[in-house]
C-alpha positions in Angstrom: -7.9 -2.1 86.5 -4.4 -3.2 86.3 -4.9 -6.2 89.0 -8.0 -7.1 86.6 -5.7 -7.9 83.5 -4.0 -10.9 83.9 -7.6 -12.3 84.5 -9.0 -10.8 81.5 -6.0 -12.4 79.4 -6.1 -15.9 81.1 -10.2 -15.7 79.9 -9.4 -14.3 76.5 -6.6 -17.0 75.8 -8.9 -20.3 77.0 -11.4 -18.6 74.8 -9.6 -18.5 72.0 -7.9 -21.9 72.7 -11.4 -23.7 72.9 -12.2 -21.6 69.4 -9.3 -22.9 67.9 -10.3 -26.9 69.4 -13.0 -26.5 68.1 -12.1 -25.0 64.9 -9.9 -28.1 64.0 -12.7 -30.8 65.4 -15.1 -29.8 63.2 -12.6 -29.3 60.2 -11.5 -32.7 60.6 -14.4 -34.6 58.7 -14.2 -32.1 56.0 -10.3 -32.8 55.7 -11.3 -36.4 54.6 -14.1 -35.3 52.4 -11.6 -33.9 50.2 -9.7 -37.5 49.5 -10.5 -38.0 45.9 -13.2 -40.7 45.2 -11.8 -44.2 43.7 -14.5 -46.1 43.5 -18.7 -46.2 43.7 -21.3 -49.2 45.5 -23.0 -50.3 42.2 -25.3 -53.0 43.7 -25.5 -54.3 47.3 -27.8 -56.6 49.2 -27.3 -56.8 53.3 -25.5 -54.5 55.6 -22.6 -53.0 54.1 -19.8 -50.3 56.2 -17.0 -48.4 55.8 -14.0 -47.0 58.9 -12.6 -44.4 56.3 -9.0 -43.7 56.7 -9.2 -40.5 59.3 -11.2 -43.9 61.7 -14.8 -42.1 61.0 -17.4 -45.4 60.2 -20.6 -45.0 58.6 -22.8 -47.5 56.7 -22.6 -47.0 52.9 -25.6 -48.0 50.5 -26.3 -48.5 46.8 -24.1 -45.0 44.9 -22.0 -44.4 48.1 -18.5 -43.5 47.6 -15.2 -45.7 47.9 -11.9 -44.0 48.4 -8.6 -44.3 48.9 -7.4 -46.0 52.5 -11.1 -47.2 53.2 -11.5 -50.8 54.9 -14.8 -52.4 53.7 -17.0 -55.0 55.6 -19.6 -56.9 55.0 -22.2 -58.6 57.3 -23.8 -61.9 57.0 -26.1 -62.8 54.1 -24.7 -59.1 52.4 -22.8 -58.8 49.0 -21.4 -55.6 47.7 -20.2 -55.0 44.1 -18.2 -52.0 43.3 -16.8 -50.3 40.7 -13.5 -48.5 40.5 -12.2 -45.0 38.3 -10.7 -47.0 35.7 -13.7 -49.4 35.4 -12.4 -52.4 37.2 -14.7 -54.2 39.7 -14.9 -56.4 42.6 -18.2 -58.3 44.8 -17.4 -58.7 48.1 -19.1 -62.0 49.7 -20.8 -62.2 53.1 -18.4 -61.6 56.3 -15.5 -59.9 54.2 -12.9 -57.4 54.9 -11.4 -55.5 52.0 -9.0 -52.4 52.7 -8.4 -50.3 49.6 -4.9 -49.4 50.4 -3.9 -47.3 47.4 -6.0 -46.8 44.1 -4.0 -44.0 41.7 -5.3 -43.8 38.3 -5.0 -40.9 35.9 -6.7 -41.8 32.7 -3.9 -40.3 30.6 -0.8 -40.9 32.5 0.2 -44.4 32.9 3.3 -43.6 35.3 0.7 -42.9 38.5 -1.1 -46.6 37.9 -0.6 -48.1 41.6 -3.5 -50.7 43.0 -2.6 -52.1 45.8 -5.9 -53.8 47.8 -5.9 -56.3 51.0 -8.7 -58.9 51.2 -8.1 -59.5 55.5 -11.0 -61.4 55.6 -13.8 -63.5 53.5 -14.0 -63.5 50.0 -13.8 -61.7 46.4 -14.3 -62.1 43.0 -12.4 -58.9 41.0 -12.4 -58.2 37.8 -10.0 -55.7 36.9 -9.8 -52.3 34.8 -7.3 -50.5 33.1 -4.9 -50.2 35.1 -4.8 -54.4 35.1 -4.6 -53.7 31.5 -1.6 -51.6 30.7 0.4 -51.7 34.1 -0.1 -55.1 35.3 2.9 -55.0 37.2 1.2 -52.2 39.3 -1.5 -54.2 40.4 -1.3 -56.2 43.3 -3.8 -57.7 46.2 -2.2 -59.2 49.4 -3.5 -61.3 52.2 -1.8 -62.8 55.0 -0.5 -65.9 53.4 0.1 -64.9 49.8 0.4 -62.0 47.5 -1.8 -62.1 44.1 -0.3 -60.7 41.2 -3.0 -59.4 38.7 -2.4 -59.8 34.8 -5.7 -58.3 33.0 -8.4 -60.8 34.9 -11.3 -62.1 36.2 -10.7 -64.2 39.7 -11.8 -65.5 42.7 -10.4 -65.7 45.8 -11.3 -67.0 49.5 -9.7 -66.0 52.8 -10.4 -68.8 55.2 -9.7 -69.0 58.7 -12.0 -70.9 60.2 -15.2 -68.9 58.9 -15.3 -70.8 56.0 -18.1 -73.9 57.1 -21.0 -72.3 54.6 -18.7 -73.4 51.7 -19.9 -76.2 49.6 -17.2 -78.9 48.7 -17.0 -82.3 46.8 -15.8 -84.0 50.0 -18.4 -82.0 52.4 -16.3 -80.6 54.9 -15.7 -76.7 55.2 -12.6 -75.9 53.0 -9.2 -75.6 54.4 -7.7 -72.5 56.1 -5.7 -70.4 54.1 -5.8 -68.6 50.4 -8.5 -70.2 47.7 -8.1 -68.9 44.4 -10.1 -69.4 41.1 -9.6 -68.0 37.8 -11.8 -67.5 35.1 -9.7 -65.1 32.6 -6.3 -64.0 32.3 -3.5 -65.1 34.6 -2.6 -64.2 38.2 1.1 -64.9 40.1 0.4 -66.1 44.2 4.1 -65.5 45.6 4.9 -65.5 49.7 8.2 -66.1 50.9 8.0 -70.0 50.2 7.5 -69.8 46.7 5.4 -68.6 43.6 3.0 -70.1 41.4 1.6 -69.2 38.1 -2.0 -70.1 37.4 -4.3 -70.1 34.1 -7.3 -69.4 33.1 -9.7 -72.4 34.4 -6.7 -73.4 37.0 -7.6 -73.3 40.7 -4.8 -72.7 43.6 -4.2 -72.9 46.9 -2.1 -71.4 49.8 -2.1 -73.1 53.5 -0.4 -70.3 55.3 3.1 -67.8 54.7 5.3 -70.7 55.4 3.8 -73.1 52.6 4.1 -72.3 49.1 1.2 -72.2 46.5 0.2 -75.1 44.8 -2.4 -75.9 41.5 -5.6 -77.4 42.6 -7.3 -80.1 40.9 -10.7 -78.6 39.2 -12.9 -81.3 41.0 -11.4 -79.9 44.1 -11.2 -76.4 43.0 -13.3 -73.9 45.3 -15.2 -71.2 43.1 -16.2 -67.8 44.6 -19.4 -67.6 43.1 -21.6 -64.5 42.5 -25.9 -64.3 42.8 -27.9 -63.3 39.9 -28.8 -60.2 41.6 -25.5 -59.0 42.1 -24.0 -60.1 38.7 -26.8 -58.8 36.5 -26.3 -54.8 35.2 -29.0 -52.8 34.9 -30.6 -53.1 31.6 -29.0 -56.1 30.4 -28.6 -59.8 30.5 -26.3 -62.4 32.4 -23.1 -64.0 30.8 -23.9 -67.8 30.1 -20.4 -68.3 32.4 -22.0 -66.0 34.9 -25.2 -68.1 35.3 -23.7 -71.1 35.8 -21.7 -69.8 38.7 -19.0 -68.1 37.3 -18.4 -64.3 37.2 -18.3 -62.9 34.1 -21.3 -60.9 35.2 -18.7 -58.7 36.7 -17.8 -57.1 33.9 -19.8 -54.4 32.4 
């Protein structure tokens, strides 16, 4: 019996080591269950998925769940709208990658405001919520060419690098790489390390890359991120006069 033990041991440890594997493989998904939800799909048309932050992928639908660390994509023909905790919005258009980096929002505690998204890809139109509202500062979506400082609004903007040939423009030619920008209410900063750039309400902008700073766009060059009826329209109600003809007040509630 003696000779036996050592045997016995070696068998009872790789049990318990495979238990214990196993144990933490199967706890894993359930770890990133418990990330607290930021943000729901309110409409969608097209093939929409999401690599949550733990790397697990899965396809989401109409009331799936956005949270924290998520990167968003979109196929072709497929726009998403979603809406976030503190009842700001944004439509995702066709071939876009959006990566929710950091979305804190405690309805009564203004000191844990912190939105911070990426558009890496594709385009957006946002509208934002309350956090836009009273911690502007706080609010803040990068690319790879620019920065975009939000102040309470309603914008557009356009990621291009060379993906962008479905765009219609007044010259006819697919728009320029870099950063498009659009903005419909309110007032956004673009800064990169050549320089910033307020613009208005009705201005349009434009960023050619990190090395180039951001420069006002004539309107009759301007390139507007446009949103369809299906996506604009709430359920229940009608479509913003701005919204119908192209703009994206239909974001709002």
């Amino acid at each position: 019996m003696t000779k036996e033990r050592p045997a016995m041991a070696s068998a009872s440890f790789a049990s318990i080591r495979r238990f214990v594997l196993l144990a933490a493989f199967c706890l894993a998904p359930v770890a990133g269950a418990q990330e607290a939800v930021i943000g729901t799909v309110t409409h969608l048309s097209g093939v929409f998925s999401v690599q949550r932050a733990d790397g697990a992928a899965k396809m989401l639908s109409v009331k799936s769940e956005i949270r924290e660390g998520d990167l968003l994509k979109t196929e072709d023909d497929t726009y998403a709208r979603i809406k976030f905790v503190d009842g700001g919005e944004v439509v995702l258009r066709p071939n876009t990658q959006f990566k929710v980096e950091k979305y804190g929002f405690v309805p009564d505690d203004a000191g844990k405001d912190n939105v911070a998204v990426s558009l890496l890809k594709g385009g957006m139109r946002a509208v934002t919520g309350l956090v836009g509202k009273r911690s502007q500062e706080k609010v803040n979506y990068s690319t790879a060419v620019a920065t975009i400082g939000i102040r309470g609004t309603n914008i557009g903007a356009l990621f291009c690098q060379n993906d962008c040939g479905g765009i219609p423009t007044v010259s006819g030619t697919p728009p320029p790489n870099g950063l498009h920008v659009d903005v419909a209410q309110g007032v956004i900063v673009v800064t990169n390390g050549a320089g910033s750039q307020q613009f208005n309400a009705g201005q349009f902008g434009f960023v050619g890359g990190p090395a180039q700073p951001p420069v006002i766009v004539p309107s009759t060059q301007g390139i507007q991120v446009t949103i369809p009826p299906a996506i604009a329209i709430n359920a229940g109600r009608g479509i913003s006069p701005a919204a119908a003809a192209g703009g994206s007040a239909g974001c709002a509630q």
